[in-house]
N, C-alpha and C positions, 0 to 999 in steps of 0.2 A: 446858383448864387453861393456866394462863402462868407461865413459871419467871423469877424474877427472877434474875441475875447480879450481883454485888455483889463490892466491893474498896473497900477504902481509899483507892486510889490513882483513879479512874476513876467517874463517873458510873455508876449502875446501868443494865442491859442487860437487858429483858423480851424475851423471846422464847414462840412457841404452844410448847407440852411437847412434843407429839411433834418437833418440830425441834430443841429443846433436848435432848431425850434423845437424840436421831441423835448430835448434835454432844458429847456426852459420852462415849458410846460410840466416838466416832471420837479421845477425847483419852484412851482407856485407865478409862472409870470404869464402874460400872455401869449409869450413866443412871438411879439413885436421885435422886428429888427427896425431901430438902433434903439438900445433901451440902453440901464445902466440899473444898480440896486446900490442905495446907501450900505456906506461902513456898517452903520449899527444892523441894516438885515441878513449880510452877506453869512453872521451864525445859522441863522435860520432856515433862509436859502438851498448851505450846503445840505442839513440836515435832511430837510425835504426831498433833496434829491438824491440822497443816500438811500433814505426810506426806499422813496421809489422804485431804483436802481435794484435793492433786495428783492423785489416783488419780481424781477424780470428772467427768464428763462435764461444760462447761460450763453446759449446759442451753440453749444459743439454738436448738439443734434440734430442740426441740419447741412448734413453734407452732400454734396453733390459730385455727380462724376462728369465729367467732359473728354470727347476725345483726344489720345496725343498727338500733336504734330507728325503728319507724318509714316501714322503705327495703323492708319488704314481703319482707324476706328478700335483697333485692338488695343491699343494701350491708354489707360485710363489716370489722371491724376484726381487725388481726390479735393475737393476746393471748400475753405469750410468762411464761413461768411465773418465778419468780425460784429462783434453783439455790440449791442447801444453799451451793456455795461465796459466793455473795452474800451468803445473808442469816449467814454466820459471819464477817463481817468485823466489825463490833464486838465479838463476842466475843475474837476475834484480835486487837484494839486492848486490849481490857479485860486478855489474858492478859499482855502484850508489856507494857502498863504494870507490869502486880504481879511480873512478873519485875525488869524494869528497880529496882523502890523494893525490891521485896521484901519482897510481902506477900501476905497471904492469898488467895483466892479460896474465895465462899460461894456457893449459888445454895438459892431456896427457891419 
């Protein structure tokens, strides 16, 4: 499943569902797809999920080797996973706008 994030103010933001239900969750909602949060909580919101986001392990420690194409199992690339707090930065752009104009936020 993919949740689209959506504002007046900001290009639309897809994200896979279960990261986007993480990151709802961590902004106080129930990680219901299709929801929306009024202009006046969208301060709030982001807030919450700023907090959150701090509490979260960066993720560069967890890296993994796999083998390379080809190298017989000898050559190893190393593959490092991308953290919740990364891939919530455009959402954290999308919130940070709809506060600043004061506006909506929908996701479906």
């Amino acid at each position: 499943m993919l949740v689209t994030f959506s504002s007046d103010t900001h290009a639309n933001i897809i994200m896979f569902g279960d990261v986007a239900q993480r990151l709802l969750r961590m902004m106080g909602h129930s990680g219901v797809v299709p929801g929306a949060i009024l202009a006046a909580d969208v301060p709030a919101a982001l807030a919450r999920l700023q907090g959150a986001l701090e509490k979260e392990p960066s993720g560069d420690a967890g890296q993994a080797s796999t083998a390379g194409a080809g190298g017989g199992g000898k050559e190893t690339e190393e593959v490092q996973p991308v953290s919740i707090v990364h891939r919530a930065l455009p959402l954290i752009d999308l919130l940070a706008e709809a506060a600043r104009k004061q506006r909506d936020v929908m996701w479906k």
